[in-house]
C-alpha positions as CSV (number, residue, x, y, z in Angstrom):
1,X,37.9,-44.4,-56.8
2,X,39.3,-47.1,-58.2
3,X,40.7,-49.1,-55.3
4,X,37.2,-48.6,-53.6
5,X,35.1,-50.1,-56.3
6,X,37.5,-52.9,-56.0
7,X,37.3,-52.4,-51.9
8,X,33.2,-52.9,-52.4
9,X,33.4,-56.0,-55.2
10,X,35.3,-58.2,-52.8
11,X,33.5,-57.1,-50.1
12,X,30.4,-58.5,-51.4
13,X,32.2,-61.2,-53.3
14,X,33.4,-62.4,-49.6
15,X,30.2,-61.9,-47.6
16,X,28.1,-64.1,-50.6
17,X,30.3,-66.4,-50.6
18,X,30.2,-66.9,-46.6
19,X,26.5,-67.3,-46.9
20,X,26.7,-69.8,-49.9
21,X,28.9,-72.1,-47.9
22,X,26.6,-71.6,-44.9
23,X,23.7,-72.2,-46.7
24,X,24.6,-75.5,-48.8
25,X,27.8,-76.6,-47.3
26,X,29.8,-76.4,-50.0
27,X,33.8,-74.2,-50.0
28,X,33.7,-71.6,-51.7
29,X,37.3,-69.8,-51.5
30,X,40.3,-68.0,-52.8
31,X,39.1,-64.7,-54.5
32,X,41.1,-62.9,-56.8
33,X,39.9,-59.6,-58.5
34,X,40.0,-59.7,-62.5
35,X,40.8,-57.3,-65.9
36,X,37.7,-56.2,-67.8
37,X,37.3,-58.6,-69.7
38,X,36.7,-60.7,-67.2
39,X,33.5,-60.7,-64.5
40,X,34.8,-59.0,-61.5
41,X,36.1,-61.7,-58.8
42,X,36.8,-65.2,-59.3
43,X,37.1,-67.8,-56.8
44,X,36.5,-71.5,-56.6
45,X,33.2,-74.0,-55.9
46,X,34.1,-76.9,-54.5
47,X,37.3,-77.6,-57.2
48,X,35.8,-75.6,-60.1
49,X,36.7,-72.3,-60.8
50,X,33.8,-69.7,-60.6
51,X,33.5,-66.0,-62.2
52,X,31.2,-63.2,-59.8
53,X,30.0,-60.4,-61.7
54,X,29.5,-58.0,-58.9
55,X,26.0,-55.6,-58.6
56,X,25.2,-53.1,-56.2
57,X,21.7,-52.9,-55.9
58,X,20.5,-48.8,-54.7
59,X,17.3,-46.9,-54.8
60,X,18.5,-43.3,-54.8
61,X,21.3,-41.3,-56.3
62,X,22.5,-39.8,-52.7
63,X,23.1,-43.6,-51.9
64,X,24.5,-44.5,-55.3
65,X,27.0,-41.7,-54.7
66,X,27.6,-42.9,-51.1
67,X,28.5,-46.7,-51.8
68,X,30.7,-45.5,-55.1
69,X,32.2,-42.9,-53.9
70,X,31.9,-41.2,-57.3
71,X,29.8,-38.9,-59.2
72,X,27.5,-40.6,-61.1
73,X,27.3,-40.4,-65.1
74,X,24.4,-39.1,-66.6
75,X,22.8,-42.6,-67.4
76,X,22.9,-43.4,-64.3
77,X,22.0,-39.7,-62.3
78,X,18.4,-40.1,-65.0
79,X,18.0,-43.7,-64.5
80,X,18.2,-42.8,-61.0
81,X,15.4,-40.0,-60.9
82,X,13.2,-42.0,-63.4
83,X,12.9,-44.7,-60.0
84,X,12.3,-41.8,-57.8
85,X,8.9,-41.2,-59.9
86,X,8.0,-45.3,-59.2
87,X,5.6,-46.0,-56.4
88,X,7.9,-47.7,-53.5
89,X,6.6,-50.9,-53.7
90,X,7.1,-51.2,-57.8
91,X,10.7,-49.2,-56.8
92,X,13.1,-52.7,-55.6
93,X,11.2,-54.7,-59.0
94,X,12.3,-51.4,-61.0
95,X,15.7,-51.1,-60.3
96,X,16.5,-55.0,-60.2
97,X,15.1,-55.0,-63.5
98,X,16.9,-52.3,-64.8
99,X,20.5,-53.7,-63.3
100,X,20.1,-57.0,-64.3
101,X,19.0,-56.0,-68.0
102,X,22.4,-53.7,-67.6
103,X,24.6,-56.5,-66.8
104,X,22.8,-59.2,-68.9
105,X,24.1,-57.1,-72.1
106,X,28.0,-57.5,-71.3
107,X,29.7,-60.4,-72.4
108,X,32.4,-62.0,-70.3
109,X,35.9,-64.1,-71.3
110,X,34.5,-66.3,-68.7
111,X,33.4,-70.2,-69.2
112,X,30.8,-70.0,-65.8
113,X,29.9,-66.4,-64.6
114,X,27.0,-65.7,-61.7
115,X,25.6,-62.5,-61.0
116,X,26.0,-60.9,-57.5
117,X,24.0,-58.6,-56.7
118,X,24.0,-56.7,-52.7
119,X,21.2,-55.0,-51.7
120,X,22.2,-51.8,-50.8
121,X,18.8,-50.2,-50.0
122,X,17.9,-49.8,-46.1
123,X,14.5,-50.0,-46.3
124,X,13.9,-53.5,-49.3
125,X,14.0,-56.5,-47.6
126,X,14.3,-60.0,-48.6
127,X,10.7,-60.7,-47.8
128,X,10.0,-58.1,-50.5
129,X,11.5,-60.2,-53.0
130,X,9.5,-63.0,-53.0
131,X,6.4,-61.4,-54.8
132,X,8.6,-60.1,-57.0
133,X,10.8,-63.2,-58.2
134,X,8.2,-63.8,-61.0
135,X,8.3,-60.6,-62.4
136,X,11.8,-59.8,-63.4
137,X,12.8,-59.6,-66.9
138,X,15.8,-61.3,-67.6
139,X,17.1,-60.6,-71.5
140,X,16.8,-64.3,-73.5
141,X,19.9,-63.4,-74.0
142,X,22.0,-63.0,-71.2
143,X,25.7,-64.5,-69.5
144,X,24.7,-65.5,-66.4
145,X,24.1,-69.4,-65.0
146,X,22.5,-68.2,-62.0
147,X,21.8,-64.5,-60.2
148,X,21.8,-64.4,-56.4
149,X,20.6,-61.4,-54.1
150,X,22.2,-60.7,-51.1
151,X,19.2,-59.5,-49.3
152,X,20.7,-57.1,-46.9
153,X,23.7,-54.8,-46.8
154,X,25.8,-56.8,-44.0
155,X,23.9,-59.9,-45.2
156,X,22.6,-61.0,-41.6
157,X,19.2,-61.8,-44.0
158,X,21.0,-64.2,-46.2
159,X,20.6,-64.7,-49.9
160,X,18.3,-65.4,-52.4
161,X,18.1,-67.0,-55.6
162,X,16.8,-65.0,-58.5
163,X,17.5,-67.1,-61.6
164,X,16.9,-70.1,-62.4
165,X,13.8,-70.4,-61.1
166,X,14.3,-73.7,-59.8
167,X,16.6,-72.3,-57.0
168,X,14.0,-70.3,-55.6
């Protein structure tokens, strides 16, 4: 359970930071996974050190429970069937929302942390987004210096910035 939530973390870690590099020519490398305390995979930027807090983006609890490979806790199995009752196009806003708000409320042992967050869904796309961007509600406060969106489960769509607005 364990080694495949670490499995899935640098998995994403890796494919966002392929399409980072692709998209502004910059290095990104060297990713090492992290304690706790820590946001979930580090790796450089150029010669800086950067922290990726890792998210899994999902719409249902079958595919929740696919991509962990766990059972789900109870938080997450009602947060889960409260999204179900959202009409589809509200559904990707919804459960953005709702993970960013849940990672915006941790606190890192991290000088620079970005949020990662891989579309899991089959169905959102990154075009869906867009309308969207406006309309998430990100805590005041909250760790993060930027939030990216991998759009797409491989990521053959790319990324997309979600916070600051000026990336978008």
């Amino acid at each position: 359970m364990v080694a495949e939530k670490i499995r899935l973390e640098h998995e994403a870690a890796r494919l966002f930071m392929r399409l980072y590099q692709r998209r502004f020519g910059v290095s990104m490398r060297h990713i090492w996974h992290n304690e706790p305390a820590k946001p979930d995979v580090s790796c450089y930027l150029e010669q800086q050190r950067l922290d990726l807090e890792i998210a899994h983006l999902y719409g249902s609890e079958a595919e929740a429970m696919l991509l962990l490979g766990r059972e789900l806790s109870p938080q997450t199995r009602d947060a889960l069937t409260a999204l179900q009752q959202v009409p589809v196009q509200e559904r990707m806003l919804a459960a953005l929302d709702r993970l960013i708000r849940q990672k915006a409320h941790k606190r890192y042992d991290s000088e620079r942390v970005w949020l990662v967050i891989r579309n899991t869904h089959p169905v959102w796309h990154p075009e869906q987004l867009q309308p969207f961007r406006q309309s998430i509600n990100l805590p005041q406060a909250q760790p993060f210096e930027q939030i990216w969106l991998v759009t797409d489960y491989r990521g053959e769509h790319g990324i997309a910035a979600v916070y600051p607005p000026e990336l978008a």
